[in-house]
N, C-alpha and C positions, 0 to 999 in steps of 0.2 A: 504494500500500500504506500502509496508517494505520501509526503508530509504533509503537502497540499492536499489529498483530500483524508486523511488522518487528522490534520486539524478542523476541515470542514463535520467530518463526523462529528467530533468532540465539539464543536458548537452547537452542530443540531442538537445533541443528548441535553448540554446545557440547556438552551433554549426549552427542549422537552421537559427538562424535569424543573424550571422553573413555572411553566407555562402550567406543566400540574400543581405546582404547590399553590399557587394564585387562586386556580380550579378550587382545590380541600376547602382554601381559605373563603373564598366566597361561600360553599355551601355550610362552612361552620363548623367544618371536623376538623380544621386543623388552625394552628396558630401561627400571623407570620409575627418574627422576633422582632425585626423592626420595620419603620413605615419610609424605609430607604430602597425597599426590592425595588421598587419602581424607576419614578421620575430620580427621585435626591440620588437613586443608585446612578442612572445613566448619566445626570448631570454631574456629581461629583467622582463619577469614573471608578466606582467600589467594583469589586469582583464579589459575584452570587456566590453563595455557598451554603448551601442544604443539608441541616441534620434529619438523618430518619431516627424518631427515637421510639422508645420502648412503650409511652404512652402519651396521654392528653397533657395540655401543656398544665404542670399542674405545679403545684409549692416548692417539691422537692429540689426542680432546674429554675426554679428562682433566679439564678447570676445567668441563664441565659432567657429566662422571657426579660428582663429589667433589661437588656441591650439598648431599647429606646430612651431608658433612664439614665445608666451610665455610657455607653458609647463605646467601650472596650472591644469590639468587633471592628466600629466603623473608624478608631482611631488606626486598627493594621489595615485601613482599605476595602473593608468587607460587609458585604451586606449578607445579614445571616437572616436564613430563614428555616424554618421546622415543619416535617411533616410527623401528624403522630403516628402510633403504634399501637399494638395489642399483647406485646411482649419482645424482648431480643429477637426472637426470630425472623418478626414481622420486619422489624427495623431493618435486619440484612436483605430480604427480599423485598423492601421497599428501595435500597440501594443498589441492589441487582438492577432492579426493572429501569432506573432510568430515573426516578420520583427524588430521589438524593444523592447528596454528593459522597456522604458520609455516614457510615450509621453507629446510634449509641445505643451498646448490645453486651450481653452478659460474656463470658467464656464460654459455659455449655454452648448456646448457637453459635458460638465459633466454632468453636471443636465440631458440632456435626455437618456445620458448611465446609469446612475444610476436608470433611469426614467423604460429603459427597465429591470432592474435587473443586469447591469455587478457590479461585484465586485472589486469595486475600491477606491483609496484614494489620498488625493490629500497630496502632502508634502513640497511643496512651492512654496511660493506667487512670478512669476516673476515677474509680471506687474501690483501694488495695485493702479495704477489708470487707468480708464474706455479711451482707444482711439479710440472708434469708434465713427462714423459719419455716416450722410446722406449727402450731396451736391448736392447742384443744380443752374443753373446759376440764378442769379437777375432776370434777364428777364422774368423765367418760372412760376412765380407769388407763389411759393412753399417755404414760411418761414420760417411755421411752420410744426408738422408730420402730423395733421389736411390735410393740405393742397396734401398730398400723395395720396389721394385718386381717383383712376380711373388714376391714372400715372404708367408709365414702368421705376424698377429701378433695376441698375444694382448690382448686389452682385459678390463678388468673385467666391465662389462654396454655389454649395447647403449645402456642409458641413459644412460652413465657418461661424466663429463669423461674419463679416459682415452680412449675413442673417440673424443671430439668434438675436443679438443683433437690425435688424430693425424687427422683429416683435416685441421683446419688444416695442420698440418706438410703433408701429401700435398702440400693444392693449390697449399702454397705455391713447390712444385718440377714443377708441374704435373702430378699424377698425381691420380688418387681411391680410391676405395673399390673401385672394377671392377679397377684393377691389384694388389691383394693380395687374399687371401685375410683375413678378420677372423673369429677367433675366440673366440667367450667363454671366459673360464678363471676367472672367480669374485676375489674379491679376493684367493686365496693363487696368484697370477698367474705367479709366477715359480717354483714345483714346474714346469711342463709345459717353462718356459726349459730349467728346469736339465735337463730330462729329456728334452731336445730333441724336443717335441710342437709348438714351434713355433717360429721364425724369431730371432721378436723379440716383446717385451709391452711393450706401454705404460702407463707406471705413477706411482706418484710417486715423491718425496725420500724418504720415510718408508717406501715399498714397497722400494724400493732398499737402504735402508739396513736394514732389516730381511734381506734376501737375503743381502744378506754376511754377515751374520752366522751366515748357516745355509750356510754355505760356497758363496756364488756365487764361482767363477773370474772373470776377468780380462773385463771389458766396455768395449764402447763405449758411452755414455750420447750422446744428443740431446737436448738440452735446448729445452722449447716456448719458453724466456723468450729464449734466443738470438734467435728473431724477432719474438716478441712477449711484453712482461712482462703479460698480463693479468691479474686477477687469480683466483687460483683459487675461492673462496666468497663467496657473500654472504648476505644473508639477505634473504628476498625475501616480501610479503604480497601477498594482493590488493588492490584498488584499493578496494576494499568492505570490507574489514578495517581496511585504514590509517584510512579515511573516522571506522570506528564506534570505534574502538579508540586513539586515538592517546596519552591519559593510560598508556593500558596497555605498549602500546610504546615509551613513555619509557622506562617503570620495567623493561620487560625489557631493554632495551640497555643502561640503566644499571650491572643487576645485570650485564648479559652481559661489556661493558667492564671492570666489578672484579673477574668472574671469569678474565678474561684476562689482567692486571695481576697477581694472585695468581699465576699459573703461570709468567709471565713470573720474577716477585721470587724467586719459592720452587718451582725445578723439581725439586729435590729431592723436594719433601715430595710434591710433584705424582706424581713418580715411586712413592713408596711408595702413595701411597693408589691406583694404579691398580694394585698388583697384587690389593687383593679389588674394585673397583671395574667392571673392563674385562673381558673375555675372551679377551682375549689378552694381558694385562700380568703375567705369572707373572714376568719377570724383568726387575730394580728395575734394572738396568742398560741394560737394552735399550730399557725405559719411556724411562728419560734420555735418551739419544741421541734418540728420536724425538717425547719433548716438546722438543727445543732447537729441533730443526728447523722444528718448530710455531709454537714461540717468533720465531723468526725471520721465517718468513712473516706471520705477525699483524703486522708493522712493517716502514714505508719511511717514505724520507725525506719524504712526506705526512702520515702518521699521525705523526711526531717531531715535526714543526710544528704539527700541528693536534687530535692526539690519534688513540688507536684510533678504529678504525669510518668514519675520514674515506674518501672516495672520490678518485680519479685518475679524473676524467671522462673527459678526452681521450683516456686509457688504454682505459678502457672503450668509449667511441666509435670510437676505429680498430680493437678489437673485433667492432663490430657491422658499420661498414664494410668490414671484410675478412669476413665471413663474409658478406654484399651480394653483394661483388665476385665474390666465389667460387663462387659461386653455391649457399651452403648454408643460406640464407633466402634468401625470395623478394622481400623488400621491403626499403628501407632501414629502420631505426630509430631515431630521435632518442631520445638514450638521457638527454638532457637532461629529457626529459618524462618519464623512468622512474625516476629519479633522484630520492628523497628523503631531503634532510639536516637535516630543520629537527629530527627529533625524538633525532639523536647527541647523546650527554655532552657537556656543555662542558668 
């Protein structure tokens, strides 16, 4: 393919998956980050750039809906824009298709896209510590993953680190997916808990901690990080993006990095600007609580050393090795060759 029309393709694609994200944003399923995609993009000369993420724009990405607030995108030249999700999986097959540039996606859906053969790579670490869970009330006699067996438990989506993340837990006690029942229950996961529709939901710190607040009773929590700290998000391109892209994917992890920094220093103000920002941030208190948590997962004592964004290889490789082992890919993965760090913040 000539360059001339290799770069003509790589426009149209642009073009297309801008043209859908406008699309989502008009009917209302999707959020744009800032009100720059347009006119203020073409006139002040930003380069588009589309996150597929994992859900609705909601409290948690706070430091990237507030982009119209603080500017941390459009200060490296970039207009950011979002399309949602229904879990990590969706996010990489929202980046496959055309729909983003980039998607923000757990490691399980990497490991099984890599599994099938997509070419892709991952290029920073957002969340180097593990927040998912299983929960179940005290009552349901379920303490341990052991005890999951021949129970209905709710996941987010089929796609979702919620599911992938509890069959690790399953096979880690040797059981699978054929000894429960799994059922989708959408991200407000814990109405059907509370309303005993199902067993047990697998969820996160932030779904958790949102529950209680709407009166969950008294739970056992399983925590994924007890057997493995993996990390919950990353941001992942393809192998063909990084290749044509990589001046650009500086300047997005740069902006990404100081927009993290900013909610990290100031969760406060993080908290206010998501109640008109988010769609589920009506209440500046509740914001708080579930930016802190965020706060905290965006940091380990890797990222302290080395900065946001750094990765725990080895973390991530006994990852892919147990999901090998387990039989929930069918190949190993050297996740050393999936691994790219040259283009993190110094």
């Amino acid at each position: 393919m000539s360059g001339f029309t290799a770069a003509s393709t790589w426009r149209r694609q642009r073009v297309t998956a801008l043209a859908r994200t406008l699309l989502i944003a008009v009917l209302g399923v999707s959020a744009l980050l800032t009100l720059v995609r347009s006119a203020d993009a073409v006139g002040q000369d930003l380069d588009p750039v589309t996150i597929a993420g994992w859900s609705q724009p909601i409290s948690e990405i706070t430091h990237l809906l507030a982009e119209p607030d603080t500017g941390f995108f459009k200060a490296q030249g970039i207009a950011l824009g979002y399309v949602p999700g229904t879990g990590g999986g969706s996010a990489i097959t929202n980046m496959l298709s055309g729909a983003a540039d980039i998607a923000f996606t757990d490691p399980a859906a990497l490991y099984h896209a890599l599994d099938r053969g997509e070419p892709l790579v991952a290029i920073y670490n957002i969340y180097p510590q593990n927040v998912f869970n299983v929960i179940a009330p005290t009552d349901s006699g379920i303490e341990t993953a052991a005890d999951l067996a021949g129970k209905t438990i709710g996941v987010y989506s089929l796609s979702s680190g919620t599911r992938q993340n509890l069959q690790l837990l399953l096979h880690a006690v040797g059981l699978s997916e054929d000894d429960v029942t799994i059922q989708v229950t959408g991200l407000l996961n814990f109405a059907p808990l509370m309303q005993g529709q199902v067993d047990a939901t697998a969820a996160t710190d932030t779904g958790l901690f949102v529950a209680r607040q709407r009166g969950l009773g008294d739970v056992n929590v399983i925590e994924v990080r007890d057997l493995i700290n993996l990390p919950s998000d990353l941001f992942v391109v393809t192998e063909a993006y990084y290749a044509a892209n990589k001046p650009l994917l500086r300047r997005f992890l740069a902006a990404y990095r100081d927009a993290t920094q900013w909610m990290i220093d100031h969760p406060e103000e993080a908290a206010r600007l998501a109640v008109r920002r988010t769609i589920n941030g009506r209440d500046e208190a509740v914001n708080l609580g579930i930016i802190a948590l965020r706060n905290a997962a965006s940091q380990s004592e890797t990222t302290h050393r080395l900065g946001l964004g750094h990765f725990d290889l080895d973390v991530l490789q006994e990852g892919a090795d147990s999901f090998h082992a387990l039989g929930l890919i069918s190949r190993p993965i050297d996740m050393q060759a999936v691994v790219r760090t040259d283009l993190l913040p110094e």
